[in-house]
CHARMM-style PDB file with segment names, atoms N, HN, CA, C and O in Angstrom:
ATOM      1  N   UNK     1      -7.420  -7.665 -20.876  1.00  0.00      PROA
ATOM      2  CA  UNK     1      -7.821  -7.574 -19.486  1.00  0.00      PROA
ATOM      3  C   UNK     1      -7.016  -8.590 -18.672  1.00  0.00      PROA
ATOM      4  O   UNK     1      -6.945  -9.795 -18.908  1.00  0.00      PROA
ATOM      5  N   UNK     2      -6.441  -7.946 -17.712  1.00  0.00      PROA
ATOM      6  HN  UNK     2      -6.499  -6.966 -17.520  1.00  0.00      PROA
ATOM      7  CA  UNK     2      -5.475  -9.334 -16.887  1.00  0.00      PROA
ATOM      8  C   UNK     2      -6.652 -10.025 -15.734  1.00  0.00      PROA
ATOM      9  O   UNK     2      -7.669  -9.498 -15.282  1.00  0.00      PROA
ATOM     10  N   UNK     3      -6.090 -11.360 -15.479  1.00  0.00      PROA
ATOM     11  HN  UNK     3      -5.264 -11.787 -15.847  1.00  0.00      PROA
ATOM     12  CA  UNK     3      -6.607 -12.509 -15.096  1.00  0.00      PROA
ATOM     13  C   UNK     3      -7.032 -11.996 -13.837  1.00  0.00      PROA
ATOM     14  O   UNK     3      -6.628 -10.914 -13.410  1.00  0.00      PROA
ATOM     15  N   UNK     4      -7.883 -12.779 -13.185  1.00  0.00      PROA
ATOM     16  HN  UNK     4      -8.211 -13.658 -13.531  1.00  0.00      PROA
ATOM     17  CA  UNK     4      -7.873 -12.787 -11.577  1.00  0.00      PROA
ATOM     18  C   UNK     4      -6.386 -12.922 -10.686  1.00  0.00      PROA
ATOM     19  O   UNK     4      -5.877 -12.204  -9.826  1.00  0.00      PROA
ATOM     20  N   UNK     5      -6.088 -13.832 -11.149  1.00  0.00      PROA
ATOM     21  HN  UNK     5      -6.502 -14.415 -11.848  1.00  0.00      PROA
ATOM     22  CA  UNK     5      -4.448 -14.473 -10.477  1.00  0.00      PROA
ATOM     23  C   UNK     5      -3.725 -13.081 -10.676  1.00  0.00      PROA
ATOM     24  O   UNK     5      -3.483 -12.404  -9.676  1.00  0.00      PROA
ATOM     25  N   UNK     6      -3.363 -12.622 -11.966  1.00  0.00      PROA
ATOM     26  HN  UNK     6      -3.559 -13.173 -12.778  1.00  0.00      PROA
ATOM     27  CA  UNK     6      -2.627 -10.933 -12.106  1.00  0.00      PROA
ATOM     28  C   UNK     6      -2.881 -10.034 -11.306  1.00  0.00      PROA
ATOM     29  O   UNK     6      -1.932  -9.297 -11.035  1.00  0.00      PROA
ATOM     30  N   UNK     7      -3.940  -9.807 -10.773  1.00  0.00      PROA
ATOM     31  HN  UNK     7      -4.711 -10.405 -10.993  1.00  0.00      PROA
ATOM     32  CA  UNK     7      -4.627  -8.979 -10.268  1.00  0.00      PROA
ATOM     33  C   UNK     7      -4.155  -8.907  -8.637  1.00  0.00      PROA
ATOM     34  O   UNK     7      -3.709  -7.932  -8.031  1.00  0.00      PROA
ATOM     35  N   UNK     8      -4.499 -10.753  -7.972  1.00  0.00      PROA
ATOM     36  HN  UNK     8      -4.861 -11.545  -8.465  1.00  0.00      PROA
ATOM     37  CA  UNK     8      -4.315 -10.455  -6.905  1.00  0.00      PROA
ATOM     38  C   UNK     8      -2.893 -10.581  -6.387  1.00  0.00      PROA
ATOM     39  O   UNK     8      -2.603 -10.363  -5.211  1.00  0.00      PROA
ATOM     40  N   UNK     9      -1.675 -11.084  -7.686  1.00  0.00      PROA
ATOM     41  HN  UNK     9      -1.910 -11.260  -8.642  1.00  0.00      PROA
ATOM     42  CA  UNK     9      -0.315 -10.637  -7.417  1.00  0.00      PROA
ATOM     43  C   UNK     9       0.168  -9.423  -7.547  1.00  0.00      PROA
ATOM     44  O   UNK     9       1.168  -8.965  -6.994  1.00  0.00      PROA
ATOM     45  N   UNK    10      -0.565  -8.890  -8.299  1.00  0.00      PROA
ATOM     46  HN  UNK    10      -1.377  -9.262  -8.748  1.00  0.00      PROA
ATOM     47  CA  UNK    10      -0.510  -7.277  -8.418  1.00  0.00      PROA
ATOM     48  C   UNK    10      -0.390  -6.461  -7.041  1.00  0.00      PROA
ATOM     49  O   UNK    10       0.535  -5.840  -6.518  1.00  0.00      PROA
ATOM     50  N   UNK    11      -2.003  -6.784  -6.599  1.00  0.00      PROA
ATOM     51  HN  UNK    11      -2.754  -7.288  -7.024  1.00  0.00      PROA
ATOM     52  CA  UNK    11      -1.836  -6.333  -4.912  1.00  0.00      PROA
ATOM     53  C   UNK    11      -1.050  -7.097  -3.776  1.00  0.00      PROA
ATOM     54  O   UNK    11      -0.932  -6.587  -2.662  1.00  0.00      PROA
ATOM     55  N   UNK    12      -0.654  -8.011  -4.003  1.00  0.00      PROA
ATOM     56  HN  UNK    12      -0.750  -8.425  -4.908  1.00  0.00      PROA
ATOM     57  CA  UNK    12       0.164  -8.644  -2.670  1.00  0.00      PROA
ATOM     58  C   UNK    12       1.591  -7.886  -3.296  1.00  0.00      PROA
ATOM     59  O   UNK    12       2.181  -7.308  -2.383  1.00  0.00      PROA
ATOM     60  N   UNK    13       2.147  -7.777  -4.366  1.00  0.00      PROA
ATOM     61  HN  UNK    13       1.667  -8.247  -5.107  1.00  0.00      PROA
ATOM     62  CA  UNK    13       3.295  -6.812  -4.970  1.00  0.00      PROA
ATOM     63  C   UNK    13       3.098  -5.458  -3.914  1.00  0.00      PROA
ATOM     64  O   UNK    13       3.854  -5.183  -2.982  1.00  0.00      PROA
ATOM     65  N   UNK    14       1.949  -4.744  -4.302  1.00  0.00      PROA
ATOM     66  HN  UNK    14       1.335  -4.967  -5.059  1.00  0.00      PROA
ATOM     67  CA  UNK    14       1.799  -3.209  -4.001  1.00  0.00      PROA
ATOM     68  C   UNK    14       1.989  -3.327  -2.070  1.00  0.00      PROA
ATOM     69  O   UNK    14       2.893  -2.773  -1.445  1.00  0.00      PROA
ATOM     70  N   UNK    15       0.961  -4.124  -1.498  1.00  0.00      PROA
ATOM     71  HN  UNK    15       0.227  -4.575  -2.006  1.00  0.00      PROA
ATOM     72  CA  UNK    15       1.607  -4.710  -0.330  1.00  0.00      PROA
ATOM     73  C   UNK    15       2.830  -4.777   0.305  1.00  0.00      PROA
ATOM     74  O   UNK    15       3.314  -4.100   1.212  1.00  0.00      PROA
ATOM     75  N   UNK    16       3.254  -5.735  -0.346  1.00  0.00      PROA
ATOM     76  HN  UNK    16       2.861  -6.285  -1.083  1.00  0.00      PROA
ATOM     77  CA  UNK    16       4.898  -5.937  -0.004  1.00  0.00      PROA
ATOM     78  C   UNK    16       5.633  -4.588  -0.313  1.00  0.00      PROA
ATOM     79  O   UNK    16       6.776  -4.495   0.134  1.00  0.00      PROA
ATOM     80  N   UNK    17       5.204  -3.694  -0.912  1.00  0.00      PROA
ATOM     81  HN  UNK    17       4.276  -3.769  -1.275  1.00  0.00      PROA
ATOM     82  CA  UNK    17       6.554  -2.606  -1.194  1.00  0.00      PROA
ATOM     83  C   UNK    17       5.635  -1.541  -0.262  1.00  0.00      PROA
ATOM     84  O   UNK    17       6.244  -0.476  -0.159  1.00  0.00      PROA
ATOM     85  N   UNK    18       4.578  -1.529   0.317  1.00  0.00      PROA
ATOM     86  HN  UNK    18       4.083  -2.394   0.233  1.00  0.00      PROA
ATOM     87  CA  UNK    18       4.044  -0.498   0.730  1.00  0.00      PROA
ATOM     88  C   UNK    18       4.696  -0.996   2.489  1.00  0.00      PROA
ATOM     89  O   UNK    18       5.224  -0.170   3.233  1.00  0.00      PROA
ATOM     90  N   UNK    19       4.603  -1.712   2.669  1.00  0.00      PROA
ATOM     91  HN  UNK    19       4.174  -2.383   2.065  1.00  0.00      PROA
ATOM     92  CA  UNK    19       5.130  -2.527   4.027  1.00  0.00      PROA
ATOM     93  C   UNK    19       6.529  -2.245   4.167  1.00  0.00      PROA
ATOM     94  O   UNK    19       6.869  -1.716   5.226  1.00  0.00      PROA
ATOM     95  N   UNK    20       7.539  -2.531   3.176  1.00  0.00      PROA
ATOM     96  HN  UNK    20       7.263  -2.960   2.316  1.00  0.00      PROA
ATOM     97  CA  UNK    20       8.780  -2.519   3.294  1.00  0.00      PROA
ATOM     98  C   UNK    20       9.375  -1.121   3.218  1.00  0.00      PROA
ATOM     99  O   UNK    20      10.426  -0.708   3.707  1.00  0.00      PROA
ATOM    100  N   UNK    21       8.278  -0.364   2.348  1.00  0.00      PROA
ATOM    101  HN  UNK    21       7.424  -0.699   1.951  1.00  0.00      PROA
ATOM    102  CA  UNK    21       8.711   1.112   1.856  1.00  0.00      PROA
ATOM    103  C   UNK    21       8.426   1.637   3.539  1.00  0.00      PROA
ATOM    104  O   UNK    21       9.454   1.913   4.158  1.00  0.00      PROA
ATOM    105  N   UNK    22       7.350   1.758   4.150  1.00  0.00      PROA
ATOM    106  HN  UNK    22       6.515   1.534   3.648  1.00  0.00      PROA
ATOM    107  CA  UNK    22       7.374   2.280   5.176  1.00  0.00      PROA
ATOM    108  C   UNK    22       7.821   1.886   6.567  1.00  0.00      PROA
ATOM    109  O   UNK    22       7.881   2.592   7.574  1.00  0.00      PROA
ATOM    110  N   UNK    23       8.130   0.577   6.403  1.00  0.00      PROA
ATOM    111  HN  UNK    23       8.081   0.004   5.585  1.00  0.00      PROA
ATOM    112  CA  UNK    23       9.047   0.427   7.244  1.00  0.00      PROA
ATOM    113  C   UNK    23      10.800   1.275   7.450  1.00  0.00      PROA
ATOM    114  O   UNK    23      11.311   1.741   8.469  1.00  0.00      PROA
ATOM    115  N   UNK    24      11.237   1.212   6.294  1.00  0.00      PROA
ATOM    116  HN  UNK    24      10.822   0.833   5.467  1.00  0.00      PROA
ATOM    117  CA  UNK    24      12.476   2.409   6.278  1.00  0.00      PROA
ATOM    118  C   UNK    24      12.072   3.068   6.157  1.00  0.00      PROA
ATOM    119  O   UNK    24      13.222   3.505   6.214  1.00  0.00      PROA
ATOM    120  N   UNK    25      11.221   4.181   5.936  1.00  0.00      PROA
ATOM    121  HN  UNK    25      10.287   3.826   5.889  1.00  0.00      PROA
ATOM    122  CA  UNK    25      10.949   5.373   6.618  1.00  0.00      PROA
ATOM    123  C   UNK    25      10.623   5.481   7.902  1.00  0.00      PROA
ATOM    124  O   UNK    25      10.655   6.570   8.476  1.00  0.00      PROA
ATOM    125  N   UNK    26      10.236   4.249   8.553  1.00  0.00      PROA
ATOM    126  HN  UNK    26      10.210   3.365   8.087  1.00  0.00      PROA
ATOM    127  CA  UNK    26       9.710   4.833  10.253  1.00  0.00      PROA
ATOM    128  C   UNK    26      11.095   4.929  10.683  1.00  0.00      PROA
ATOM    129  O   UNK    26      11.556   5.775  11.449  1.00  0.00      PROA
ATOM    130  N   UNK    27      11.866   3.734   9.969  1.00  0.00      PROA
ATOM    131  HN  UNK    27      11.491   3.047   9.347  1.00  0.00      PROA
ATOM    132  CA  UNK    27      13.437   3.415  10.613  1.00  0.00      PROA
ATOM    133  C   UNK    27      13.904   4.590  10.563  1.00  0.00      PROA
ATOM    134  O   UNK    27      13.877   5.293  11.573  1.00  0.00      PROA
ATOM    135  N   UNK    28      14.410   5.031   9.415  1.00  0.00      PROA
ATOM    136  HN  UNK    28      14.432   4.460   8.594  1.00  0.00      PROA
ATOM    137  CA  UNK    28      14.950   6.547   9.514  1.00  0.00      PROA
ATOM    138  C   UNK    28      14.598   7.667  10.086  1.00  0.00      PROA
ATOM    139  O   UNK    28      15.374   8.513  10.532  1.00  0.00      PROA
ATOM    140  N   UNK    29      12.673   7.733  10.095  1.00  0.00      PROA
ATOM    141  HN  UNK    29      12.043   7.047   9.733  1.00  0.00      PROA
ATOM    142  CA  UNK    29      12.926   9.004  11.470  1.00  0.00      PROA
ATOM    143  C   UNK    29      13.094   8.293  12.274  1.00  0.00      PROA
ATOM    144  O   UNK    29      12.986   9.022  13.260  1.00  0.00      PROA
ATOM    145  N   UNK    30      13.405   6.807  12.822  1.00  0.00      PROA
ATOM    146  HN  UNK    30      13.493   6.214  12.021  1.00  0.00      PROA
ATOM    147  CA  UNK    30      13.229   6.754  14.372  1.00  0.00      PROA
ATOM    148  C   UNK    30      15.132   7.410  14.506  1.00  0.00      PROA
ATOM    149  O   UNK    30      15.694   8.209  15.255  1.00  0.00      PROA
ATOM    150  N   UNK    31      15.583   6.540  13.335  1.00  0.00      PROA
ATOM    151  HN  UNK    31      15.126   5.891  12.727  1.00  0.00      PROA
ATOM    152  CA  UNK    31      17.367   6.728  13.489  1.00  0.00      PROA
ATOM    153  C   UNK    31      17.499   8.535  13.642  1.00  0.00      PROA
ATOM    154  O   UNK    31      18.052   9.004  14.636  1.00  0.00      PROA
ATOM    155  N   UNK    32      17.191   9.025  13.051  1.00  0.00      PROA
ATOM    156  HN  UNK    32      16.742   8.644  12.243  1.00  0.00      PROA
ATOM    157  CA  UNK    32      17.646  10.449  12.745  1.00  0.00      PROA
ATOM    158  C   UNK    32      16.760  11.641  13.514  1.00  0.00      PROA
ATOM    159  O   UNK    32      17.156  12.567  14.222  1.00  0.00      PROA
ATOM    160  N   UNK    33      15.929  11.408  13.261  1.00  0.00      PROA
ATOM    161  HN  UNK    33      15.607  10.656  12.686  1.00  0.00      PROA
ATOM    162  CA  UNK    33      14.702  12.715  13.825  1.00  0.00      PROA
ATOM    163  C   UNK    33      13.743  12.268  14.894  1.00  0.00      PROA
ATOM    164  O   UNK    33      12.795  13.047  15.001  1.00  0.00      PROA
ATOM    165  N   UNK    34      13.704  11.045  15.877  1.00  0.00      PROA
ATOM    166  HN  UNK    34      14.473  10.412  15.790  1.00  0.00      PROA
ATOM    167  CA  UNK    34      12.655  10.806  16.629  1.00  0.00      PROA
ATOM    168  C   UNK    34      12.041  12.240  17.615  1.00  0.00      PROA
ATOM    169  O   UNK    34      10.982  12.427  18.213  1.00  0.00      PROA
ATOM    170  N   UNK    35      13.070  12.934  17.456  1.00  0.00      PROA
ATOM    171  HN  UNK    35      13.931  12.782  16.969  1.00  0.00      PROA
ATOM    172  CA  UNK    35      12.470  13.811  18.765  1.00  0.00      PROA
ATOM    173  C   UNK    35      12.113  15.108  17.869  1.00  0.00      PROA
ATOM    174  O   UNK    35      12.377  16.220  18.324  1.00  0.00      PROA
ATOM    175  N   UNK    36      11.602  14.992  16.783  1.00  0.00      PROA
ATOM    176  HN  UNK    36      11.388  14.088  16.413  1.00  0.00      PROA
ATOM    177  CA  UNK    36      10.884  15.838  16.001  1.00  0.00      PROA
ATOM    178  C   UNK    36       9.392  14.751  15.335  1.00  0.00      PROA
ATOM    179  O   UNK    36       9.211  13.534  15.337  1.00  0.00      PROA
ATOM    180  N   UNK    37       8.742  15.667  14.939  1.00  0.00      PROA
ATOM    181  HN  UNK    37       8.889  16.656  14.938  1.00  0.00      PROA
ATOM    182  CA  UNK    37       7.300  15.251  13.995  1.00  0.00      PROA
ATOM    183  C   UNK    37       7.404  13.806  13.428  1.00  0.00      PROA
ATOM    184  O   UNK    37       8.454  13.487  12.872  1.00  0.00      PROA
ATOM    185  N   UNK    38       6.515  13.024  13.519  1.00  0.00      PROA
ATOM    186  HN  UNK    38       5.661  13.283  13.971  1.00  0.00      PROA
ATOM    187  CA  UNK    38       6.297  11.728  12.855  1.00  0.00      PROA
ATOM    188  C   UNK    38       5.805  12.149  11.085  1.00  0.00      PROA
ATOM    189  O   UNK    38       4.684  12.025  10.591  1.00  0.00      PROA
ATOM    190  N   UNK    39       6.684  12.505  10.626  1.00  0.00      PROA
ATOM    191  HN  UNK    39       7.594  12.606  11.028  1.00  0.00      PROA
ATOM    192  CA  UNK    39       6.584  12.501   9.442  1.00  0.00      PROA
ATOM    193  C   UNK    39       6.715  11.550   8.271  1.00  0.00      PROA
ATOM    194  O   UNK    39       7.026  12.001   7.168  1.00  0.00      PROA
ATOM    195  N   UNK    40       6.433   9.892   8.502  1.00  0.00      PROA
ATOM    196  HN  UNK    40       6.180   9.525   9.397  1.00  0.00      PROA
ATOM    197  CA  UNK    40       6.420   9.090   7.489  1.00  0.00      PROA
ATOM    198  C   UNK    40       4.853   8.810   8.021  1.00  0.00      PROA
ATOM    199  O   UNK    40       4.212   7.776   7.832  1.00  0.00      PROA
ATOM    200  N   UNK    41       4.449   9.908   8.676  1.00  0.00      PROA
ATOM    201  HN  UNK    41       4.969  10.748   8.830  1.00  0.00      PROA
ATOM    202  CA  UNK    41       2.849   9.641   8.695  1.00  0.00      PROA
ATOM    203  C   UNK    41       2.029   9.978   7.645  1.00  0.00      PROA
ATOM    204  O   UNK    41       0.934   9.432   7.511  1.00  0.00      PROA
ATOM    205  N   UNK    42       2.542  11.036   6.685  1.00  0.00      PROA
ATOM    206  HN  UNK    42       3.432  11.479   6.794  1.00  0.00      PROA
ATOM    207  CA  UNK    42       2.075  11.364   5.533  1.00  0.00      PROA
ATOM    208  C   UNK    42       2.501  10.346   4.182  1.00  0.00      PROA
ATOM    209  O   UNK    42       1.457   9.917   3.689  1.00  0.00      PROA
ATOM    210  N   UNK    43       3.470   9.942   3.597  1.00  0.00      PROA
ATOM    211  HN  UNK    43       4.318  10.290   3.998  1.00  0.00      PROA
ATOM    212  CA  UNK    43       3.159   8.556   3.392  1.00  0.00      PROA
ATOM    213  C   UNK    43       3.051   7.914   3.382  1.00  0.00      PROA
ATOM    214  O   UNK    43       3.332   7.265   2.374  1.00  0.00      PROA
ATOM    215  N   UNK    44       2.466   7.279   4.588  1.00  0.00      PROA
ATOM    216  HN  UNK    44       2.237   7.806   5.406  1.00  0.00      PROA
ATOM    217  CA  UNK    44       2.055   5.934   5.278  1.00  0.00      PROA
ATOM    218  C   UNK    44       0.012   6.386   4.649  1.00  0.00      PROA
ATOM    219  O   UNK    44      -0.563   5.773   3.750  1.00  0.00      PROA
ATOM    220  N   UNK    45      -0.350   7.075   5.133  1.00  0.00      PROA
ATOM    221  HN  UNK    45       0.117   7.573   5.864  1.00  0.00      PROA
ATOM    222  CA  UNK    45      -1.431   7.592   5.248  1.00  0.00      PROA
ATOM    223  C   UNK    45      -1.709   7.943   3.722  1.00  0.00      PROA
ATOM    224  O   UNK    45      -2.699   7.363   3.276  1.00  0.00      PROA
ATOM    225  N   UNK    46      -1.222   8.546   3.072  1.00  0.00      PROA
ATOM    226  HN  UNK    46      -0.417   9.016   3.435  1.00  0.00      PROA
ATOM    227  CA  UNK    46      -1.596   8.560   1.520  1.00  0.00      PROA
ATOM    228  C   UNK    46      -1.314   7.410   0.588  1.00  0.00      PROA
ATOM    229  O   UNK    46      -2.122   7.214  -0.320  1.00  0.00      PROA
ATOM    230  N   UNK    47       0.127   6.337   0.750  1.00  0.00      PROA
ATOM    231  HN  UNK    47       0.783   6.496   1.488  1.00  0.00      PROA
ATOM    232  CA  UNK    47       0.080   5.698   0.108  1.00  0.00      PROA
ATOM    233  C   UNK    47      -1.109   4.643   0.534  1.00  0.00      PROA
ATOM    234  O   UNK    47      -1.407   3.896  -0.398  1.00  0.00      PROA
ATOM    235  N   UNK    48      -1.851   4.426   1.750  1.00  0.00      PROA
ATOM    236  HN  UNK    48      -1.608   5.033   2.507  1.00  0.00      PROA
ATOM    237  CA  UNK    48      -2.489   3.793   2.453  1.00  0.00      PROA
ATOM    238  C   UNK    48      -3.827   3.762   1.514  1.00  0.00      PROA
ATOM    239  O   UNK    48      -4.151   2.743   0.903  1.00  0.00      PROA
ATOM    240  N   UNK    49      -4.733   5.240   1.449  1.00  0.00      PROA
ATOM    241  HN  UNK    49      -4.470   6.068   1.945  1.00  0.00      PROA
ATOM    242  CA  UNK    49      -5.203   5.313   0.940  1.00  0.00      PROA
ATOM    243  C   UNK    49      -5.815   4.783  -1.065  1.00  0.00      PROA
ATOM    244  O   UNK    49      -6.810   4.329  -1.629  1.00  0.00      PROA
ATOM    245  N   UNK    50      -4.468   5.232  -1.391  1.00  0.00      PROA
ATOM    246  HN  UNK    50      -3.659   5.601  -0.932  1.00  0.00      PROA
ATOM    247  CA  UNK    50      -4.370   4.063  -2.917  1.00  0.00      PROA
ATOM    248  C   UNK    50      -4.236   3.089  -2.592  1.00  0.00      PROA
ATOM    249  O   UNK    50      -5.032   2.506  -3.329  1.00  0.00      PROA
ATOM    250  N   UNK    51      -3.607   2.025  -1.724  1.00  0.00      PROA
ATOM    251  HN  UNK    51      -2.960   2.498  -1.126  1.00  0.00      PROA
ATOM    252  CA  UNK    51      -3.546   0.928  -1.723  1.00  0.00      PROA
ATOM    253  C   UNK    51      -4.638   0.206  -1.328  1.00  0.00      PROA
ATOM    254  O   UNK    51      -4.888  -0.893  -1.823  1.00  0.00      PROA
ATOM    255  N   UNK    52      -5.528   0.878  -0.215  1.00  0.00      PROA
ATOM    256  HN  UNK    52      -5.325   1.770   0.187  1.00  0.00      PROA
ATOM    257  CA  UNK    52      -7.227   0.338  -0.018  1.00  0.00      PROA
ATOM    258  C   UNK    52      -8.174   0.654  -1.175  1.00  0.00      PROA
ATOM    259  O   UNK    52      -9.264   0.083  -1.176  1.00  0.00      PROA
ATOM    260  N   UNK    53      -7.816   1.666  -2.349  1.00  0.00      PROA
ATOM    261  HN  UNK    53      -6.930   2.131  -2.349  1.00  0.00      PROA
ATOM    262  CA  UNK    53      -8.436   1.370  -3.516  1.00  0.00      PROA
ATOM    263  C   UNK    53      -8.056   0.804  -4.257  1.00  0.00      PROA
ATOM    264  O   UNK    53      -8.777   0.676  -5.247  1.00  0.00      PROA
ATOM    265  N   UNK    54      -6.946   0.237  -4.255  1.00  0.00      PROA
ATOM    266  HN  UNK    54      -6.361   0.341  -3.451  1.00  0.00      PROA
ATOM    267  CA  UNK    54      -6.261  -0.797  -5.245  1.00  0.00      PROA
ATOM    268  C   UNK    54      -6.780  -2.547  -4.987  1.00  0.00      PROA
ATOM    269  O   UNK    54      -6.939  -3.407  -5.852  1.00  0.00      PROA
ATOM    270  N   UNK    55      -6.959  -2.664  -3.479  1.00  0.00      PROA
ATOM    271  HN  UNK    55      -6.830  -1.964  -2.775  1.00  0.00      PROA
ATOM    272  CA  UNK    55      -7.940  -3.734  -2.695  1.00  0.00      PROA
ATOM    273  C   UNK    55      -9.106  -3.847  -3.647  1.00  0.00      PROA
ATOM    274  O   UNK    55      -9.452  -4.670  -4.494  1.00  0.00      PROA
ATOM    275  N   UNK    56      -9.699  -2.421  -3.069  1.00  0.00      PROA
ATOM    276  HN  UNK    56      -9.418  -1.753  -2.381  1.00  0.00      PROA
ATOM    277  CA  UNK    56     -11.204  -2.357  -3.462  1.00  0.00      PROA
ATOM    278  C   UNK    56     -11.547  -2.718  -4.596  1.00  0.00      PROA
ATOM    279  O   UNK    56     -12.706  -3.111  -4.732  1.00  0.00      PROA
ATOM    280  N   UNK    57     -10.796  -2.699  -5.560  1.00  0.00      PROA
ATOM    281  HN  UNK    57      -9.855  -2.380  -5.449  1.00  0.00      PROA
ATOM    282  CA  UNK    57     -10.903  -2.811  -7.124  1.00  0.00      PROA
ATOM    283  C   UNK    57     -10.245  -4.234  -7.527  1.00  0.00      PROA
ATOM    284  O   UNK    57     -10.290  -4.646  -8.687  1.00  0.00      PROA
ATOM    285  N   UNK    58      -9.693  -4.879  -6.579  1.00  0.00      PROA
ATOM    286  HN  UNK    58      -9.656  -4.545  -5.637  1.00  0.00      PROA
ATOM    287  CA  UNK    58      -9.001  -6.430  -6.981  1.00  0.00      PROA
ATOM    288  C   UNK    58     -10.464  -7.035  -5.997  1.00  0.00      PROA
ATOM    289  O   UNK    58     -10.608  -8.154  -6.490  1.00  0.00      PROA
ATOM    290  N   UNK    59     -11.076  -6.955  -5.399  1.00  0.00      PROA
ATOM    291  HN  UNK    59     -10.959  -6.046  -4.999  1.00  0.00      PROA
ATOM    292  CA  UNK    59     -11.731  -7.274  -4.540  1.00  0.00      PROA
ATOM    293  C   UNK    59     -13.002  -8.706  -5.108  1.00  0.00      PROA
ATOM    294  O   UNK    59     -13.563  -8.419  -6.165  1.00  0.00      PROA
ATOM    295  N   UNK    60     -13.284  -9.642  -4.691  1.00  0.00      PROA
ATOM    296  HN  UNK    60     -12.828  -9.876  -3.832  1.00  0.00      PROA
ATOM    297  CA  UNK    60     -13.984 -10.496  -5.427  1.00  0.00      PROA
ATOM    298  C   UNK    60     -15.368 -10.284  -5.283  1.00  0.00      PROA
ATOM    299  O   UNK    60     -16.170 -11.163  -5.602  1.00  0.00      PROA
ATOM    300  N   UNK    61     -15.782  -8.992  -4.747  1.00  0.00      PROA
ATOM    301  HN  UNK    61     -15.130  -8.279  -4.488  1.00  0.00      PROA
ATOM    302  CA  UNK    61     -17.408  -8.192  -4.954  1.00  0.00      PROA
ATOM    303  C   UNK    61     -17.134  -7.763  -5.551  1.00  0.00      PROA
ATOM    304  O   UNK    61     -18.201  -7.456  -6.082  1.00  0.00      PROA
ATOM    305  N   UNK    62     -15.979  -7.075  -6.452  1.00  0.00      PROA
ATOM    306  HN  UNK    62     -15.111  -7.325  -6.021  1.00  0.00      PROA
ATOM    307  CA  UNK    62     -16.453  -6.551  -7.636  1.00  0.00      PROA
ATOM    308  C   UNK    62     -15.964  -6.940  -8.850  1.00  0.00      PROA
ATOM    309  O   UNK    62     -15.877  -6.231  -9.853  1.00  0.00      PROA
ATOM    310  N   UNK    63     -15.612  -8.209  -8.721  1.00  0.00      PROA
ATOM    311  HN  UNK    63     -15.683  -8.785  -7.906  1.00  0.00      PROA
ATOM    312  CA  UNK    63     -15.499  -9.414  -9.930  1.00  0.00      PROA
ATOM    313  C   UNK    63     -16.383  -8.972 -10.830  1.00  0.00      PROA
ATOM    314  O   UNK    63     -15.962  -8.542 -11.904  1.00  0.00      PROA
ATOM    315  N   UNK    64     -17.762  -8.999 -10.552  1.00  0.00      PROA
ATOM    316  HN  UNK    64     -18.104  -9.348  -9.680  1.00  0.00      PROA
ATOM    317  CA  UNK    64     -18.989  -9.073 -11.198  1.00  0.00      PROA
ATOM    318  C   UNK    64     -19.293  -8.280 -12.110  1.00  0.00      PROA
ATOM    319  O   UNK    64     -19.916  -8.398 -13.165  1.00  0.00      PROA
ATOM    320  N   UNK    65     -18.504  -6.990 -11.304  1.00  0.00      PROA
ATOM    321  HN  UNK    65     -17.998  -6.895 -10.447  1.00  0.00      PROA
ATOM    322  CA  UNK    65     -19.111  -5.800 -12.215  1.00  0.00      PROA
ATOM    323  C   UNK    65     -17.702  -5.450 -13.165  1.00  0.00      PROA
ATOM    324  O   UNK    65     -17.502  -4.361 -13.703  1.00  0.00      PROA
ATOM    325  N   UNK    66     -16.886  -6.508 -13.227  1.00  0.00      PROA
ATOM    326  HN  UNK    66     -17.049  -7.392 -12.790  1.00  0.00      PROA
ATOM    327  CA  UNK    66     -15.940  -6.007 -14.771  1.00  0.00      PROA
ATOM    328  C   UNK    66     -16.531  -6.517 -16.051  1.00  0.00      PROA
ATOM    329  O   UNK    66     -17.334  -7.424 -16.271  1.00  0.00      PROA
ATOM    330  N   UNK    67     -15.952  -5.739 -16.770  1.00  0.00      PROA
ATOM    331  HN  UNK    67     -15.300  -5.002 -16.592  1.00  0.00      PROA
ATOM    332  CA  UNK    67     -16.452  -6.533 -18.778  1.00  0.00      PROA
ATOM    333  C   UNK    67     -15.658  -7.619 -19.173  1.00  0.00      PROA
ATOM    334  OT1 UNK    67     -15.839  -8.149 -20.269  1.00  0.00      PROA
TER     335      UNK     67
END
């Protein structure tokens, strides 16, 4: 079972690449396609989603309830 400390470098990791990952994607549609569909809205918005359960589960309310 990894540590507390693993855990919450784990998520500041997933963070940092979820931040940086969607940042070049906004860049590129803004560079290439702005005057079409915001389409790094779909993985902004899904990777978003795993990453607030990846929170939820490093989270120190639910310290308690691991084995």
């Amino acid at each position: 079972m990894k540590s507390e400390t693993a855990r919450q470098w784990g998520l500041r990791i997933h963070v940092l690449s979820y931040v940086v990952a969607n940042v070049v994607q906004v860049m590129v549609w803004w560079l290439f396609d702005s005057n079409h569909h915001f389409w790094p809205v779909w993985s902004i918005v899904a990777w978003g989603i795993g990453l607030a359960f990846h929170a939820w589960g490093v989270s120190p309310s639910r310290a308690g309830h691991r084995r």
